[in-house]
C-alpha positions as CSV (number, residue, x, y, z in Angstrom):
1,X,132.3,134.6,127.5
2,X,129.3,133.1,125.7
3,X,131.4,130.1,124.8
4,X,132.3,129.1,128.3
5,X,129.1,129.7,129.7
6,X,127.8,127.4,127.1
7,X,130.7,124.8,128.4
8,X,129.5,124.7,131.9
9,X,126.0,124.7,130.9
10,X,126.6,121.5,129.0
11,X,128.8,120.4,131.7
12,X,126.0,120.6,134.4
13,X,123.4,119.0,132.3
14,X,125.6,115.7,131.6
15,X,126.5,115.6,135.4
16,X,122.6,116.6,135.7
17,X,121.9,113.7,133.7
18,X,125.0,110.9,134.9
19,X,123.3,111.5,138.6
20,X,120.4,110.8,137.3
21,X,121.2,107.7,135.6
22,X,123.1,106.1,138.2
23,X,120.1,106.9,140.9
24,X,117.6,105.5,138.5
25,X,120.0,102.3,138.2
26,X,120.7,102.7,142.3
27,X,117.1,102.2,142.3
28,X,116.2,99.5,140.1
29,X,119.1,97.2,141.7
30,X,117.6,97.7,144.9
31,X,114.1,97.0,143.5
32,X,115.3,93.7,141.6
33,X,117.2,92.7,144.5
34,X,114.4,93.1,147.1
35,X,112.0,91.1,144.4
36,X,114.5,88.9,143.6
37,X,114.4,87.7,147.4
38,X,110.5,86.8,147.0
39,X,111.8,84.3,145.1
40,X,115.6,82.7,146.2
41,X,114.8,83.8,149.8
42,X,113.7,81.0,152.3
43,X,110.9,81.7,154.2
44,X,109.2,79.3,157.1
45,X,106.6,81.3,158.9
46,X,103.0,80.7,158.6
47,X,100.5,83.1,157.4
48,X,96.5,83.2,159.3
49,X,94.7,85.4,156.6
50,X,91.2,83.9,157.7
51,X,88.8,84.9,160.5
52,X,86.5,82.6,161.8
53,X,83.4,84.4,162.7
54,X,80.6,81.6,163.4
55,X,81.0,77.5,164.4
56,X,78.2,75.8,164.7
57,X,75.6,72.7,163.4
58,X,77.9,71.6,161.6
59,X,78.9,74.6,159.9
60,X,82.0,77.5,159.9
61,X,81.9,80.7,158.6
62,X,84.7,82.6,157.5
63,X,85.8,85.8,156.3
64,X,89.2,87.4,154.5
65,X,91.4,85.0,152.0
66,X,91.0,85.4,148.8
67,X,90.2,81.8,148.6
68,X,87.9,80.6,151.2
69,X,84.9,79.9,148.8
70,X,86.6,77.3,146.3
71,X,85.0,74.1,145.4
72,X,86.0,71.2,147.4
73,X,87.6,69.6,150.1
74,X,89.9,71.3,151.8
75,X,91.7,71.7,155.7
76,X,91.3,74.8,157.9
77,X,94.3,75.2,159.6
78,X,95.3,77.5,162.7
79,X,97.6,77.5,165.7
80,X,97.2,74.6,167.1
81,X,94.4,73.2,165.3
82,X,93.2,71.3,162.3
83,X,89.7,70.8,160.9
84,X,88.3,69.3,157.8
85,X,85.9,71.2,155.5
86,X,83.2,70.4,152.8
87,X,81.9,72.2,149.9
88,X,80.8,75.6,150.8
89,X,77.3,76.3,151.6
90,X,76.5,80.2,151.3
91,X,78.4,83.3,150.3
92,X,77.5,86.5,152.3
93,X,79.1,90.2,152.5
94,X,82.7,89.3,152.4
95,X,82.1,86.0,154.3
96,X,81.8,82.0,153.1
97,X,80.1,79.4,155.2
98,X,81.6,75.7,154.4
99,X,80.3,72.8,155.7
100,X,82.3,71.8,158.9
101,X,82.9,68.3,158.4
102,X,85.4,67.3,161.5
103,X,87.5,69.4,164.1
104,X,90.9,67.1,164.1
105,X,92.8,68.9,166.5
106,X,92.3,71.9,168.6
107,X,89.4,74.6,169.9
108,X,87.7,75.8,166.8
109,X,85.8,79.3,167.5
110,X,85.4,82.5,166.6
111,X,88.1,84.8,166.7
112,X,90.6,81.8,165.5
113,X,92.5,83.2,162.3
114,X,93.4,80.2,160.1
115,X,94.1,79.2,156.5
116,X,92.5,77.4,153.7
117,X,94.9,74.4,153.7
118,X,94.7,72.6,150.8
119,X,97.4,69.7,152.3
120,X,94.2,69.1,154.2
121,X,96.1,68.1,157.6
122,X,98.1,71.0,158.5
123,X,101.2,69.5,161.1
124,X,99.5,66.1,160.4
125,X,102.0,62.9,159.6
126,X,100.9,60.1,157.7
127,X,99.2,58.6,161.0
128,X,96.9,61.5,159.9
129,X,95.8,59.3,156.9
130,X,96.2,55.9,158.5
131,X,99.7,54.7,157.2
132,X,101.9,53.6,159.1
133,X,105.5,55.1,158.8
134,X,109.4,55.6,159.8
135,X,111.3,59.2,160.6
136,X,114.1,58.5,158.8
137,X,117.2,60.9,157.8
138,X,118.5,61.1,154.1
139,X,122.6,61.6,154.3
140,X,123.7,64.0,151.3
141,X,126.6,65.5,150.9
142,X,125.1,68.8,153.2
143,X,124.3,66.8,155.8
144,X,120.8,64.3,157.2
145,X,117.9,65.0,155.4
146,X,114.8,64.4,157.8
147,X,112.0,62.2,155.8
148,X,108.9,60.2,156.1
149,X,109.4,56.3,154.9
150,X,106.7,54.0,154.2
151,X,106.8,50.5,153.7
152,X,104.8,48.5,150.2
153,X,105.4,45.6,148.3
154,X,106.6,46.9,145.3
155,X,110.3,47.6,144.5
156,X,109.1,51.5,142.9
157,X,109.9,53.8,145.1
158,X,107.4,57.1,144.8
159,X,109.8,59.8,145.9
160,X,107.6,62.5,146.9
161,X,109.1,66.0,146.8
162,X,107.5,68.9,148.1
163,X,107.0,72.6,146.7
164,X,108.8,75.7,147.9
165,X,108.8,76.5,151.5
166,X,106.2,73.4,151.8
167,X,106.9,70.6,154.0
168,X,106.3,67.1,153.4
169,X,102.6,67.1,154.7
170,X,102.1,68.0,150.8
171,X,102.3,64.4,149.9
172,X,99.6,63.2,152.6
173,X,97.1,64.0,150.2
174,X,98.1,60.9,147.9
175,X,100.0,58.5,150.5
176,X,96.5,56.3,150.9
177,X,97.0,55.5,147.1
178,X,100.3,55.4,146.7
179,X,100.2,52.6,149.9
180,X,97.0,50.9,148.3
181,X,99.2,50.3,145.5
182,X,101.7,48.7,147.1
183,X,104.7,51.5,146.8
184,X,106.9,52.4,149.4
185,X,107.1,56.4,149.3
186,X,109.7,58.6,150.8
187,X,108.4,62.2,151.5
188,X,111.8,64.1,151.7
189,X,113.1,67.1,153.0
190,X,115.6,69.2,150.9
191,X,118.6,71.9,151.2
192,X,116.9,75.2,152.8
193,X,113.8,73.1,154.5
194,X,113.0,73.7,158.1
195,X,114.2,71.2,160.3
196,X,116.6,70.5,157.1
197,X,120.8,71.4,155.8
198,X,120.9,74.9,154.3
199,X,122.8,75.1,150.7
200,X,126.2,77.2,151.0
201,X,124.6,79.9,150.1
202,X,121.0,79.9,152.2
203,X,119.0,80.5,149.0
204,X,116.8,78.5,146.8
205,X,118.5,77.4,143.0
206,X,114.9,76.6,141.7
207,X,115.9,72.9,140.9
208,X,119.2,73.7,139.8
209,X,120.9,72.2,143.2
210,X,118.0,70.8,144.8
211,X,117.8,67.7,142.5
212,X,121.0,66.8,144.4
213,X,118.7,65.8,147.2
214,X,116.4,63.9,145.5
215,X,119.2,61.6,143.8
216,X,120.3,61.6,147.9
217,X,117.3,59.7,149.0
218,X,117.1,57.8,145.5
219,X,120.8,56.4,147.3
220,X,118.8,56.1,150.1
221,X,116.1,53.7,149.0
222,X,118.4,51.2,146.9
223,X,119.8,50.8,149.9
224,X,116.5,49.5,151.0
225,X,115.5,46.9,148.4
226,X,114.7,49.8,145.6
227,X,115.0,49.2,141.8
228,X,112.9,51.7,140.1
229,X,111.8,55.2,141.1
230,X,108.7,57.3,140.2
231,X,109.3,60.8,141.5
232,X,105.8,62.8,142.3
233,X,106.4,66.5,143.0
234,X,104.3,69.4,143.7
235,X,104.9,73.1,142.2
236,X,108.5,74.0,142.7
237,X,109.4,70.3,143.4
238,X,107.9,68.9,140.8
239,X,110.5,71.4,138.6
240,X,113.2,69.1,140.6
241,X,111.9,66.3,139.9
242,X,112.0,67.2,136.1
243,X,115.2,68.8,136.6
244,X,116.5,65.1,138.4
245,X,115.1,63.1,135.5
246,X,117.0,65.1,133.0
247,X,119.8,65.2,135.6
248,X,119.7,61.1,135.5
249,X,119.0,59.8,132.3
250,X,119.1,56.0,132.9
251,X,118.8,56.0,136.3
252,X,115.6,53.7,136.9
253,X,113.0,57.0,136.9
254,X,110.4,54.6,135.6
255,X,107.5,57.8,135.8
256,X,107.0,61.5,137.1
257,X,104.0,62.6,138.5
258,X,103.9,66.6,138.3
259,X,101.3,68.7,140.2
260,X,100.9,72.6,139.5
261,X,104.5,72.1,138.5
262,X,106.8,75.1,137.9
263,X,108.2,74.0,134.3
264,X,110.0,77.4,133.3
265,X,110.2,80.3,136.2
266,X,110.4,83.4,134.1
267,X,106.3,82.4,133.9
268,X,105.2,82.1,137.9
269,X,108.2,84.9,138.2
270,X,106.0,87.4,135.8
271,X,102.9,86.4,137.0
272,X,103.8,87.2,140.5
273,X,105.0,90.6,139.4
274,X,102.2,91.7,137.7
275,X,100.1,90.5,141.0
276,X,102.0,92.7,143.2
277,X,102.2,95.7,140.2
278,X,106.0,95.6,139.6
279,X,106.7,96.6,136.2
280,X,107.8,94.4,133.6
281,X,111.4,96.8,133.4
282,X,111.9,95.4,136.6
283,X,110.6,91.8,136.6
284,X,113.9,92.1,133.9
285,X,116.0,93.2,136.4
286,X,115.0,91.0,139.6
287,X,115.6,87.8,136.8
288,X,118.9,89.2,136.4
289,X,119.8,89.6,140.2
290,X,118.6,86.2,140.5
291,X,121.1,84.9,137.9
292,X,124.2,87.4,140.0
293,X,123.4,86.1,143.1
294,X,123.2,82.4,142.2
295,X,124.5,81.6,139.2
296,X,121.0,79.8,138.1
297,X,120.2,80.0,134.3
298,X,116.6,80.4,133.3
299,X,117.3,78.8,129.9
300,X,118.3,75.2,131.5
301,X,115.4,75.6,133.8
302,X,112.7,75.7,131.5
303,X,111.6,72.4,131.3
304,X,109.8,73.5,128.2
305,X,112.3,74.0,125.9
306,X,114.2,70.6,126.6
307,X,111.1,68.8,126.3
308,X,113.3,66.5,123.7
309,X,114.7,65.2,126.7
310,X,112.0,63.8,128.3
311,X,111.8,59.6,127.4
312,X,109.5,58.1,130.1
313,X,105.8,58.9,131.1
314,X,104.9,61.8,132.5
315,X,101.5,62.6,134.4
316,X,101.0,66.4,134.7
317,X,98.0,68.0,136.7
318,X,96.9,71.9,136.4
319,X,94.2,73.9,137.8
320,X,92.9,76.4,135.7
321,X,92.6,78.9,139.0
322,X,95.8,78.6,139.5
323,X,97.0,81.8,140.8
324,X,100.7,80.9,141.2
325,X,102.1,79.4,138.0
326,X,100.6,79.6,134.8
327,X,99.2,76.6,133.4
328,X,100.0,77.5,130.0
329,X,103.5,76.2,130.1
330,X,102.3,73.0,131.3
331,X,100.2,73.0,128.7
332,X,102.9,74.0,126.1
333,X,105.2,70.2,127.4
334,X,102.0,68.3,126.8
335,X,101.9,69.8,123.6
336,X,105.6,69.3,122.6
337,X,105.3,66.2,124.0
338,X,102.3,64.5,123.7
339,X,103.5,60.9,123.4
340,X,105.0,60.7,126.9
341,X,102.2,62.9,128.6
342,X,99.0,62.6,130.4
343,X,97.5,66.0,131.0
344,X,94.3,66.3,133.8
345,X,93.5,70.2,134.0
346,X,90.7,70.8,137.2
347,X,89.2,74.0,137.4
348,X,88.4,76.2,140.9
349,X,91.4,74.9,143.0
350,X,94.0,76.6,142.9
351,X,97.6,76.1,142.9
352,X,98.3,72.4,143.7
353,X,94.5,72.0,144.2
354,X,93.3,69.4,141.9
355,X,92.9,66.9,144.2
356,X,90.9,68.7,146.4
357,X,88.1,69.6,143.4
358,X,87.6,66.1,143.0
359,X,89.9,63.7,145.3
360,X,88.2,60.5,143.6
361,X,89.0,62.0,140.3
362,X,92.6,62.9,141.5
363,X,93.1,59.3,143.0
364,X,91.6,57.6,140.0
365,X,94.3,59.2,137.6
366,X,97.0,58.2,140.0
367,X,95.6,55.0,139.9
368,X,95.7,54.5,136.2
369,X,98.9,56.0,135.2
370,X,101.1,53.8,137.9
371,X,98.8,50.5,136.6
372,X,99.5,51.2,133.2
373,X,102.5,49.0,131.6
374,X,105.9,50.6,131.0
């Protein structure tokens, strides 16, 4: 009697526990798979986390973001509208006045929400920066690729590639130099991009597919008279453009040019998580879910560790406020590599915000990395 109450005791204790276990895993699948969406998941609406609460003599006060008193030069963009902004003036009780340097486009007053755009020229084109251009469509295997061509005198092409759920505004920033110099640029458009082809599968491969595009429009431009290629990408798309140089050896990459770029994801993927207060168990599992739903490995997409493979110059800028991706990887290729890289580390702006710290600064470097000889 003893015996077989001991029996279904232990019986109800395992099935106790196998319920347990298989809710617990129930549960962290879910989780990874929800947090692994933050990160594959396309997403094209804008967010207006500002408040305007005062225009005037030449001024604009602002309150929310956690942003909004960085040093700089920066856009303020809302629905409908653009304007310019200078160096902030005053901090007050959970608001920043900035000087208020142009209104571009739009009714600027209070009661507009906006954000702190550090592409400076929110819907803008390059008109916006007085270069003349072409709309012109990329064909890839996926389909037309919309993008912005502009004409030099040069036979390098700067391909500009854009960070995740960006646009191509990104490159406006940089176009007056990169036109000054004499380069034609294409600012392209890749799989998943509003306006743009989706990939089979609607999610984002980190670089592991999307360097397909960029060897697209690299077809593209020798069509058009080009022989060498520098490719200039932002945050996730300067991780394609390292992922195309490695993709290409040979291919007449003469130079990258890598902003806040997202060399290895398991660091912007942690960091993210530990911003939002997901626990490291299950940053684990969301990397994994990642990996099951796309077939993406983190090892080939950190940068870092094939540094070997790098053989052509390489121009990397970091913000030390970046609160997106790390700079420390960046800082780790510069290391491993310090005979092919040029390393400019800003301080106060942010992700992809080095240019607007100091834009003459910014330009300057450009300036002297595409002038020096290969």
């Amino acid at each position: 009697m003893v015996a077989r109450m001991r029996t279904k005791w232990r019986r109800r204790v395992l099935l106790g526990t196998s319920g347990t276990v298989v809710v617990v895993a129930l549960a962290l699948g879910a989780a990874g798979y929800y947090y692994s969406g933050l990160v594959i998941d396309p997403v094209h609406a804008s967010s207006y986390p500002i408040e305007v609460t005062a225009v005037g003599d030449g001024q604009v006060t602002l309150k929310g973001g956690g942003d909004t008193g960085a040093p700089g030069t920066y856009g303020l963009t809302w629905a409908g509208g653009n304007a310019v902004l200078g160096e902030a003036i005053s901090v007050g009780a959970g608001t920043v006045t900035r000087r208020l340097e142009k209104i571009r486009t739009g009714d600027l007053r209070p009661g507009v929400f906006a954000y702190l755009d550090r592409w400076m020229w929110g819907e803008g084109t390059p008109e916006s920066v007085g270069v003349p251009y072409e709309e012109v469509g990329v064909k890839s295997p996926l389909g037309v690729f919309p993008a912005w061509r502009t004409e030099g005198t040069s036979d390098t092409w700067v391909i500009a590639v854009h960070g995740r759920n960006g646009g191509r505004g990104e490159a406006l920033r940089v176009l007056p130099t990169l036109h000054e110099l004499g380069h034609p640029v294409l600012a392209i458009s890749y799989r998943n991009d509003e306006g743009a082809p989706a990939s089979p599968d609607g999610r984002f491969h980190l670089g592991d597919t999307e360097w397909e595009d960029v060897r697209a429009a690299m077809d593209y431009a020798r069509t058009r008279g080009a022989k060498k290629f520098v490719l200039y990408g932002w945050s996730m798309g300067g991780g394609i453009s390292a992922m195309t140089a490695r993709r290409l050896p040979g291919a007449d990459i003469t130079a990258l040019i890598l902003d806040s770029p997202v060399l290895d994801w398991r660091s912007p993927i942690a960091l993210g998580a530990r911003q939002m207060g997901v626990p490291g168990l299950l940053t684990t599992v969301g990397q994994w879910v990642i990996t099951a739903r796309t077939g993406l490995s983190f090892d080939d997409l950190d940068h870092v560790e094939h540094a070997a493979e790098f053989d052509l110059p390489i121009l990397i800028f970091v913000d030390h406020d970046d609160a997106t991706v790390p700079v420390d990887r960046a800082q780790a290729f510069a290391r491993a590599r310090p005979d092919v890289t040029t390393l400019v580390e800003t301080k106060g702006g942010g992700h992809t915000g080095s240019w607007n710290v100091d834009p003459d600064a910014y330009e300057r470097a450009v300036r002297d990395f595409l002038r020096s000889p290969r």
